[in-house]
NUBA-583500 format. One record per residue (C-alpha): residue number from 1; x, y, z. Coordinates in Angstrom, 1 decimal. Layout:
BEGIN
+-----+--------+--------+--------+
!   n !      X !      Y !      Z !
+-----+--------+--------+--------+
! NUM !      X !      Y !      Z !
...
+-----+--------+--------+--------+
//
This chain:
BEGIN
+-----+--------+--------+--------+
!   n !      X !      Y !      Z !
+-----+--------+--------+--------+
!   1 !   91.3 !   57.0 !    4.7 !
!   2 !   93.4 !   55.6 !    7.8 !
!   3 !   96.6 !   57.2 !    6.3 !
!   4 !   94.8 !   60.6 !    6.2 !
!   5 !   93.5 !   60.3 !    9.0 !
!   6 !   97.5 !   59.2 !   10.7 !
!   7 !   99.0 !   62.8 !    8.9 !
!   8 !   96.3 !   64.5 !   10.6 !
!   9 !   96.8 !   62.8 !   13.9 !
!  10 !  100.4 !   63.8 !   13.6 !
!  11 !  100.2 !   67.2 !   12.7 !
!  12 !   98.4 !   67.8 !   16.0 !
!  13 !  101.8 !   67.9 !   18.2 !
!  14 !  103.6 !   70.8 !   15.8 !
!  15 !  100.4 !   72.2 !   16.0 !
!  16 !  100.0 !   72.4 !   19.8 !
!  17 !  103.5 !   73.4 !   20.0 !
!  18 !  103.1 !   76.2 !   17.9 !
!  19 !   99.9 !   77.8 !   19.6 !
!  20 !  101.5 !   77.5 !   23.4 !
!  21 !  104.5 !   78.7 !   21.8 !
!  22 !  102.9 !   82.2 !   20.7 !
!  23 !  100.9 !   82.3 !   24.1 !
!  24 !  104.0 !   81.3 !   26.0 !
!  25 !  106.0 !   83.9 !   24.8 !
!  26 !  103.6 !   86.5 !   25.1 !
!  27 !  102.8 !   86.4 !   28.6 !
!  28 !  106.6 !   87.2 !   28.9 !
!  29 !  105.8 !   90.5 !   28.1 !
!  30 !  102.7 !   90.8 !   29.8 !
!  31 !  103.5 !   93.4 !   33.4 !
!  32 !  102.2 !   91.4 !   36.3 !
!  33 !  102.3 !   87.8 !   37.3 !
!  34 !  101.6 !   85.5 !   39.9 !
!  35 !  104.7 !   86.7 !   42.3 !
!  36 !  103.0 !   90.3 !   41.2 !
!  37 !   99.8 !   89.1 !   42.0 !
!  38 !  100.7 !   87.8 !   45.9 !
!  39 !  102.6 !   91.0 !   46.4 !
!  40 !   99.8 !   93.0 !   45.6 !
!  41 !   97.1 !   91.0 !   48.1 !
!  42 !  100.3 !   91.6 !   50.7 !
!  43 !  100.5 !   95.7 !   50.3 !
!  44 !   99.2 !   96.8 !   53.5 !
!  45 !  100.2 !   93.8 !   55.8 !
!  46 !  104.1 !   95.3 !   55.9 !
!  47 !  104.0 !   94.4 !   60.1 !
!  48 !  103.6 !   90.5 !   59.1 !
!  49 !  106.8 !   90.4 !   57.4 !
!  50 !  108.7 !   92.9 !   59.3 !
!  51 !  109.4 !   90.7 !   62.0 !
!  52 !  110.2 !   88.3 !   59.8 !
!  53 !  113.0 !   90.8 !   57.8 !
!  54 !  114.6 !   91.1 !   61.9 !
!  55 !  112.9 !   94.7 !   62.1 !
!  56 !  110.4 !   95.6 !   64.7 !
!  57 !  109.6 !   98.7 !   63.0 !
!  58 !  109.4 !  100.6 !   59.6 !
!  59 !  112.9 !  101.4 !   59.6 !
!  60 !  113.7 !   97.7 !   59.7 !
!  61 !  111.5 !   96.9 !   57.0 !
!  62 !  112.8 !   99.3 !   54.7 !
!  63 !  116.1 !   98.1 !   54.8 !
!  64 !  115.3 !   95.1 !   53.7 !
!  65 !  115.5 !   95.8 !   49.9 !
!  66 !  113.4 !   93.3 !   48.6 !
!  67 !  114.0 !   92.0 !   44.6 !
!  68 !  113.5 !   95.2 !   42.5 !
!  69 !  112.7 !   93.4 !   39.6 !
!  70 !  108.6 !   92.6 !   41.5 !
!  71 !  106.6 !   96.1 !   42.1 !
!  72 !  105.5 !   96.3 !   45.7 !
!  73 !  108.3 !   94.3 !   46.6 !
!  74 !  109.7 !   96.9 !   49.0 !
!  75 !  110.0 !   95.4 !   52.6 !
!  76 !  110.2 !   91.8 !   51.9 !
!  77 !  113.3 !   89.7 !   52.2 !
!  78 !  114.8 !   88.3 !   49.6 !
!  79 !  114.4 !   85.2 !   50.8 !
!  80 !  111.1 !   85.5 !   50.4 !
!  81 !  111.0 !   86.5 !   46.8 !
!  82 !  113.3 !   83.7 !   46.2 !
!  83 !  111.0 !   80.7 !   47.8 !
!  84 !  108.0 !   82.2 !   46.2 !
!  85 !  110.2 !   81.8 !   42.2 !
!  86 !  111.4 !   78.5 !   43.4 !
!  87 !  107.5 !   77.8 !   44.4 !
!  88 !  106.2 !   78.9 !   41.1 !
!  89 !  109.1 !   77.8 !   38.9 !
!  90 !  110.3 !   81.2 !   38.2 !
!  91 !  113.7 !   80.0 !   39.5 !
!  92 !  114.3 !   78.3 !   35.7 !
!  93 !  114.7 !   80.1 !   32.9 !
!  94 !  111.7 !   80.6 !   30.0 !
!  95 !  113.0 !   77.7 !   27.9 !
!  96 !  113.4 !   75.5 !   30.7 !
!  97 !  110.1 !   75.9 !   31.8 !
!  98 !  108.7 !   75.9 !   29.3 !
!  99 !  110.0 !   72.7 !   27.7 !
! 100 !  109.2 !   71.2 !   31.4 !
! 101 !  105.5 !   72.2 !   30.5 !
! 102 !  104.8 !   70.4 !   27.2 !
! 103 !  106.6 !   67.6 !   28.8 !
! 104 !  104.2 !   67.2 !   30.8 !
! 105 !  101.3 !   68.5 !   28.9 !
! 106 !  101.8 !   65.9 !   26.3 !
! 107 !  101.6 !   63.6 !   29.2 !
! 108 !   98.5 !   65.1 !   30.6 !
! 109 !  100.0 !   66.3 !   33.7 !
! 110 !   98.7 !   69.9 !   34.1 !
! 111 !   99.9 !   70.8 !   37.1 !
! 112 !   97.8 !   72.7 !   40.0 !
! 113 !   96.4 !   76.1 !   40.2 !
! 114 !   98.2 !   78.5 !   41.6 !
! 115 !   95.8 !   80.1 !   43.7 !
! 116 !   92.6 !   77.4 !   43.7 !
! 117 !   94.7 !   74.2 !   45.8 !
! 118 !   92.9 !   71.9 !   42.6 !
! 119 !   94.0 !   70.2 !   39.9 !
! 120 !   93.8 !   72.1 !   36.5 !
! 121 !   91.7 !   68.6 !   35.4 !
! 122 !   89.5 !   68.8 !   38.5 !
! 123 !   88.9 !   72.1 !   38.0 !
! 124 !   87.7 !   71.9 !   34.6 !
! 125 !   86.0 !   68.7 !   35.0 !
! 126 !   84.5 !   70.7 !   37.3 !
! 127 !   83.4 !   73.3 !   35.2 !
! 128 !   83.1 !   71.8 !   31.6 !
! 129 !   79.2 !   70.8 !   32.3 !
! 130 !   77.9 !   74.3 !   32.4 !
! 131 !   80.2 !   75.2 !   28.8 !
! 132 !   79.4 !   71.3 !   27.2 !
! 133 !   75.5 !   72.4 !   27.9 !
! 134 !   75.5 !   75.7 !   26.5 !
! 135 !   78.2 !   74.8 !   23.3 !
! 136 !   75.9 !   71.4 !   22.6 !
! 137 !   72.4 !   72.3 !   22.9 !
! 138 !   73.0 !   75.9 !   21.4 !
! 139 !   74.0 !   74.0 !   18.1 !
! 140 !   71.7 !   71.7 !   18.2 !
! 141 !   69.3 !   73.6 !   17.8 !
! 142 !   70.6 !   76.0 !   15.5 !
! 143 !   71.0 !   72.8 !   13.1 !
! 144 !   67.6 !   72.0 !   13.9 !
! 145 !   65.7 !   75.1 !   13.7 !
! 146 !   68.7 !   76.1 !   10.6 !
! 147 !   68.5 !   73.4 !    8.1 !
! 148 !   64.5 !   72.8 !    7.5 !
! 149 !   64.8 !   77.3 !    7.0 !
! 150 !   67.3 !   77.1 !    5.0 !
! 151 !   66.0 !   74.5 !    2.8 !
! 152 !   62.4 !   76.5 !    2.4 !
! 153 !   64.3 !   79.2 !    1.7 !
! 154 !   66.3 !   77.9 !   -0.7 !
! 155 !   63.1 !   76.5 !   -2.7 !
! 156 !   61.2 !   79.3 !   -2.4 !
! 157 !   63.6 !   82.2 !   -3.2 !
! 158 !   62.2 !   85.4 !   -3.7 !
! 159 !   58.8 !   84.6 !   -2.4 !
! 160 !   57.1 !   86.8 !    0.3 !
! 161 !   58.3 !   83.7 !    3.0 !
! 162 !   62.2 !   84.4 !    2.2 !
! 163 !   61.8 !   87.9 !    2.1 !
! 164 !   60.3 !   88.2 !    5.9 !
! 165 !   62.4 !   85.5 !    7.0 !
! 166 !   65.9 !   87.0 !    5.6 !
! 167 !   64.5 !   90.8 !    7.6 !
! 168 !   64.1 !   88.2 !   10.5 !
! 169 !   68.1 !   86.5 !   10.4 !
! 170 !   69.6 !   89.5 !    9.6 !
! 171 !   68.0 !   91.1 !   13.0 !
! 172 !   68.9 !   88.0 !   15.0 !
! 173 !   72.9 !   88.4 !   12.9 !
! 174 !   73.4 !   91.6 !   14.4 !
! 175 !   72.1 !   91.4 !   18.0 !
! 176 !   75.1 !   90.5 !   19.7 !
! 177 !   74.4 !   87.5 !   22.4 !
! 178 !   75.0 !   89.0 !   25.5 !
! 179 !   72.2 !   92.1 !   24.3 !
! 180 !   70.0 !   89.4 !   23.8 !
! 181 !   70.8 !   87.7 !   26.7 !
! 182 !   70.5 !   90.8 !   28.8 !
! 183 !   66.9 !   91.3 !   26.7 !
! 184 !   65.5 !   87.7 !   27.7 !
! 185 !   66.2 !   88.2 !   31.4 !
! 186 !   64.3 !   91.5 !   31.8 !
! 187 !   61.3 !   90.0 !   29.9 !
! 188 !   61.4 !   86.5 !   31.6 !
! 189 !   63.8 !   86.4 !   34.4 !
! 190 !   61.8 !   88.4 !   36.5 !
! 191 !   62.9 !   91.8 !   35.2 !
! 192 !   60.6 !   94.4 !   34.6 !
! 193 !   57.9 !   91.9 !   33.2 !
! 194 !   57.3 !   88.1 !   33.5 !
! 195 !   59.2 !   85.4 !   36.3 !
! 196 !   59.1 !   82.8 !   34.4 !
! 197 !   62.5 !   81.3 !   33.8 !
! 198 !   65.2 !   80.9 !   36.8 !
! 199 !   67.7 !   84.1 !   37.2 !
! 200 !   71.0 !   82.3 !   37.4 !
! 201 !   72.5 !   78.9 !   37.9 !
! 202 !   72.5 !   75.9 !   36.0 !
! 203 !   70.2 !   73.8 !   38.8 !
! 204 !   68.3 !   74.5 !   41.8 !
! 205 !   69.5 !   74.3 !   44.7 !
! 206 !   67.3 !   71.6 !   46.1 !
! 207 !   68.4 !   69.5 !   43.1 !
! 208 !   69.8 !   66.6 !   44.8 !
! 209 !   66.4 !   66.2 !   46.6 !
! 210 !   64.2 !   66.3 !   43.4 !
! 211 !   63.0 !   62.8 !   41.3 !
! 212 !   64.2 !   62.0 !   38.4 !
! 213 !   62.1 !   63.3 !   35.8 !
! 214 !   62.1 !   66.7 !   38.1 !
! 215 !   65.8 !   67.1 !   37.5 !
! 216 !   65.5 !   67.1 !   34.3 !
! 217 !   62.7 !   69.6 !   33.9 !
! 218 !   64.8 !   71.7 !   36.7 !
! 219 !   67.8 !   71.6 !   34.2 !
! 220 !   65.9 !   72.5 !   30.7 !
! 221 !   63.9 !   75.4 !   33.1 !
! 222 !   67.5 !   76.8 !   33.7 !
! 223 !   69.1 !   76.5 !   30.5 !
! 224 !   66.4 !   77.9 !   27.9 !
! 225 !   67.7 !   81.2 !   28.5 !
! 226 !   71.0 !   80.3 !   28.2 !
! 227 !   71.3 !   78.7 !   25.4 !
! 228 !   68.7 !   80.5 !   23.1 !
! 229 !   71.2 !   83.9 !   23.9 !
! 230 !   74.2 !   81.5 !   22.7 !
! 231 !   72.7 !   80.2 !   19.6 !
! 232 !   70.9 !   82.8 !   18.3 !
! 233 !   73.9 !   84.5 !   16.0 !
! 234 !   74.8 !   80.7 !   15.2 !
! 235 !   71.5 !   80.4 !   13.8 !
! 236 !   71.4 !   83.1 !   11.8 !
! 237 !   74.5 !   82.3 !   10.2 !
! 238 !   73.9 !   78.4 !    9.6 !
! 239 !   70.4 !   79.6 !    8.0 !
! 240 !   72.0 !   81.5 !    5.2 !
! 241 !   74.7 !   78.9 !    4.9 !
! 242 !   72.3 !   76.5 !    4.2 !
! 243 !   70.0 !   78.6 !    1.9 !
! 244 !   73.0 !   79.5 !   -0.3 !
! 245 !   74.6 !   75.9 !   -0.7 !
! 246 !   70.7 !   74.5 !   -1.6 !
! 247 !   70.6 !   77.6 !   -4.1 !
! 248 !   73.7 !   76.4 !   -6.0 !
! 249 !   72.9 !   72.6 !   -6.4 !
! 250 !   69.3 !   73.6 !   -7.5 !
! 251 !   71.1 !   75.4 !  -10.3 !
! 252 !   73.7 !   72.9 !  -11.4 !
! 253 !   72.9 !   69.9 !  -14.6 !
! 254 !   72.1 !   67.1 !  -12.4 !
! 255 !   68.8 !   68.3 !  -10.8 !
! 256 !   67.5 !   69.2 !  -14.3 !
! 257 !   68.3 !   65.9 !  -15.4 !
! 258 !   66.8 !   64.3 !  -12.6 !
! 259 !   63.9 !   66.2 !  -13.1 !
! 260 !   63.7 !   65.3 !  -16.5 !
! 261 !   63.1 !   61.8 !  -15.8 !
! 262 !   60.7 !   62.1 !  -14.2 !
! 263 !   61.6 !   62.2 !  -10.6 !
! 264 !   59.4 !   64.0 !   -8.1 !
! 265 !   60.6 !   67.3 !   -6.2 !
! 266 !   61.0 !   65.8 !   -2.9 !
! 267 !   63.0 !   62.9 !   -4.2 !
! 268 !   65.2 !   65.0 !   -6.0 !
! 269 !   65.1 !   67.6 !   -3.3 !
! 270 !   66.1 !   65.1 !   -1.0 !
! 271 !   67.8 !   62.1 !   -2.8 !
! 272 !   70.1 !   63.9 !   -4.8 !
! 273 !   70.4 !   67.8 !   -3.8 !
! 274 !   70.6 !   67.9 !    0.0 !
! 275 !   73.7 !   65.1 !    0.7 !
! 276 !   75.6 !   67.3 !   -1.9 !
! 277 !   74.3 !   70.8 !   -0.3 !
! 278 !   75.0 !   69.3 !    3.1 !
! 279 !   78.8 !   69.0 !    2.8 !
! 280 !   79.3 !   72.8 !    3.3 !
! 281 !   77.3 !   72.6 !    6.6 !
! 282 !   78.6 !   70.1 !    7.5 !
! 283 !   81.8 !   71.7 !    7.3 !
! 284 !   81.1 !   74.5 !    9.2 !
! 285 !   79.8 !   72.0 !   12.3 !
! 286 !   83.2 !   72.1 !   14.4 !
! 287 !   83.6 !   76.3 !   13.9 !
! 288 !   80.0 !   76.8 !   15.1 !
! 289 !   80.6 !   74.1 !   18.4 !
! 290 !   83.6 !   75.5 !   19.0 !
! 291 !   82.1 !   79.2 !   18.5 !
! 292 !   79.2 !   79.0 !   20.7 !
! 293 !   81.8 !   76.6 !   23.6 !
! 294 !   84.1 !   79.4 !   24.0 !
! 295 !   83.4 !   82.6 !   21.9 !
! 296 !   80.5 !   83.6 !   23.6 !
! 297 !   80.5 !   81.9 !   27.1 !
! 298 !   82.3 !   84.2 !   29.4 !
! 299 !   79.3 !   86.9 !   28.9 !
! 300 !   76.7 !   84.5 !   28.1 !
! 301 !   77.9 !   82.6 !   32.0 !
! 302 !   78.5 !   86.0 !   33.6 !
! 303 !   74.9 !   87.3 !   33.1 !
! 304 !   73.4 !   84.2 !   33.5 !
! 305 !   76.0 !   83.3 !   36.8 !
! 306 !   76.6 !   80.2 !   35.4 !
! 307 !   80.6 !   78.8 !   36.5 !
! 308 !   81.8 !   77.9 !   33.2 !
! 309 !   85.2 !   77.1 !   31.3 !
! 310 !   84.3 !   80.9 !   29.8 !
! 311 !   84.8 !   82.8 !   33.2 !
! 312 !   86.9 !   79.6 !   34.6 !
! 313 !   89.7 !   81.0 !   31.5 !
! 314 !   89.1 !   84.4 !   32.6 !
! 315 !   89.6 !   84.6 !   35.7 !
! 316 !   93.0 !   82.6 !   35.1 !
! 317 !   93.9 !   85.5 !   33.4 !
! 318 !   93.1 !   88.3 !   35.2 !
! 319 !   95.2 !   86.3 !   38.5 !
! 320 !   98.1 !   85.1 !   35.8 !
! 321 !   97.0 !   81.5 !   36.6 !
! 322 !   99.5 !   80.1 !   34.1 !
! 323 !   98.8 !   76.2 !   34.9 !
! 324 !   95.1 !   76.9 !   34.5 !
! 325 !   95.6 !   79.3 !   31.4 !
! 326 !   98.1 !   77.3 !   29.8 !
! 327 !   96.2 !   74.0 !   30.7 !
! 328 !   93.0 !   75.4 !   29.2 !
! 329 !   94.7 !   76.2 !   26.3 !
! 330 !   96.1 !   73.1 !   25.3 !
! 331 !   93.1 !   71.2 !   26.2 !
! 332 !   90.8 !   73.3 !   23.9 !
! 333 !   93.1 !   73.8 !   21.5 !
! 334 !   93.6 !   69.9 !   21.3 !
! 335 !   89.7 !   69.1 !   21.3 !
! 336 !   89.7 !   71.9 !   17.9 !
! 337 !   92.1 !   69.7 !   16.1 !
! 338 !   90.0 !   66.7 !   17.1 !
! 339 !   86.7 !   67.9 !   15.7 !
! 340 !   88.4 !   69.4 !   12.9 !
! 341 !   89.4 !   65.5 !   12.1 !
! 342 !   85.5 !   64.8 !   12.6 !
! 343 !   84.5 !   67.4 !   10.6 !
! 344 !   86.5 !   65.3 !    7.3 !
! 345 !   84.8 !   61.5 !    8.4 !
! 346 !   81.7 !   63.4 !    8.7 !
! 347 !   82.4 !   64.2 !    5.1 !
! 348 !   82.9 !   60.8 !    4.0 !
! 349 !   79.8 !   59.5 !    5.8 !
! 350 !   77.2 !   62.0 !    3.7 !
! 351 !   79.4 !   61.6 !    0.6 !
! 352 !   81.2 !   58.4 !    0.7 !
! 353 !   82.8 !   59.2 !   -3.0 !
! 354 !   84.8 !   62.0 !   -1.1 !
! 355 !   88.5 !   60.4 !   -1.5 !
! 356 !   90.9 !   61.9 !    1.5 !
! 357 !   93.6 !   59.3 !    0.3 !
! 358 !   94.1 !   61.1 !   -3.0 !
! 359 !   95.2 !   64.4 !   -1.3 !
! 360 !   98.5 !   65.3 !   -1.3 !
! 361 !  100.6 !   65.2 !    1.7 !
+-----+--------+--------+--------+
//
């Protein structure tokens, strides 16, 4: 197991490389940037920097060409275009910079945000409570609520139980999560009906001054919403999942064999079908965490105004936040990789005959 585990460690690099390599070169493409992004906020203060182009009026200004490669750039020295390149490291060419970023990347160095004066660590550290509380608890509970269903589903296909349950997944499958986010806050939030949960924010504001045991029922009264808007398609999904892998070890030689000396439901049920039925859901553990993390949190944290790695990602990219949206990147694509080699000891640890070592390279 060590040397599987050694060839998956090391495909991480080429793997890294690869994704920032796509991502890299696509934002070369992409109009607009941070230099855009500055001249832009600048359009309309032309008088600040046409003293500093030697002009004390328009016609100064405008003789100044600027750098015609940056829209907007009209009426600025190129001087100044210049300092900001060299102060974003536009001065280097693509390869060059962007060699210098998985230099440093690999080293954990992610550089500051452009516009934020903040570490891209601090900054998610800063941020990565709101996304680890609604990516954790949300699958939690869909594996909790998920595999008892799934299992009474399983052993009591076709009754009048699996039928109503099946109408009531296949609802929750195709309500999308910010619908059913927006649903719970009219009904609860104090929308057009009941106040009872909080309308936004992940903790009170007079947190800090609350006991202990009023923090945390402060912190579950602000993230029920939340997370049952995150984890409902999750659930519906792991149910079925579950149901269908239960279904095809009830089926197979063994049970009946079990059954035929003389073993009782439950024990077979549970001794022999469910740590073979559980490998597939197991399986599917570091999709669904990594789903509900960061498929669904930018809508699920903007209607709930929670400040999350979700709207943190997005709001990188609508400024062109490169250190922040590259450093993101790397980090969750690196934490993927990493629960993707959890996923396969998990294996071993329900099945312990499951043999990694024999795979080929």
């Amino acid at each position: 197991m060590g040397a599987y585990i050694l060839r998956r460690l090391a495909l991480i690099i080429p793997t890294l490389i690869g994704i920032m390599v796509i991502n890299f070169t696509l934002t070369q493409f992409v109009p607009g940037g941070p230099i855009e992004q500055i001249l832009a906020q600048m359009e309309g203060q032309g008088n600040v920097f046409q003293n500093f182009a030697g002009g004390g009026d328009a016609g100064g200004a405008n003789a100044v060409g600027g750098d015609e490669r940056y829209q907007g750039a009209r009426g600025l020295p190129p001087e100044f275009i210049a300092d900001l390149e060299k102060q974003f490291g536009f001065d280097k060419p693509p390869l060059q910079r962007f060699l210098d970023m998985m230099w440093n990347y690999l080293r954990f160095d992610f550089g500051e945000s452009y516009f934020r004066s903040i570490s891209v660590i601090d900054l998610v550290l800063e941020k990565m409570p709101v996304s680890i509380t609604l990516g954790l608890w949300s699958t939690l509970i869909a594996y909790a609520i998920s595999i008892p269903l799934g299992v009474q589903k399983a052993v009591r296909d076709g009754s009048a139980f699996d039928a109503w349950t099946s109408g009531a997944i296949i609802i929750a499958y195709a309500i999308p999560a910010f619908l059913f986010a927006i649903l719970l806050l009219v009904l609860f939030a104090g929308g057009s009906y009941f106040k009872i949960f909080p309308l936004r924010g992940l903790v009170s504001d007079n947190f800090a001054q609350l006991s202990p045991l009023q923090q945390v029922g402060d912190y579950f009264w602000h993230i029920t919403l939340p997370v049952l808007a995150s984890s409902i398609s999750g659930f519906a999904t792991l149910t079925l999942l579950t149901k269908n892998s239960f279904l095809d070890e009830i089926k197979k030689q063994y049970v009946v064999t079990a059954k035929a000396k003389g073993l009782g439901e439950r024990q077979v049920l549970y001794g022999h079908i469910f740590r073979n039925a559980m490998l597939i859901v197991i399986a599917g553990f570091p999709s669904l965490f990594i789903g509900i993390l960061f498929g669904s949190s930018l809508l699920i944290e903007t209607i709930f105004s929670l400040d999350g790695l979700g709207r943190l990602g997005f709001e990188a990219a609508l400024a062109r936040d490169y250190p922040v949206l590259f450093g993101t990147l790397y980090m969750f694509g690196l934490l993927g990789l990493l629960i993707g080699i959890v996923s396969d000891l998990m294996y071993v640890f329900v099945d312990p005959r499951i043999d990694f070592e024999s795979r080929e390279t």
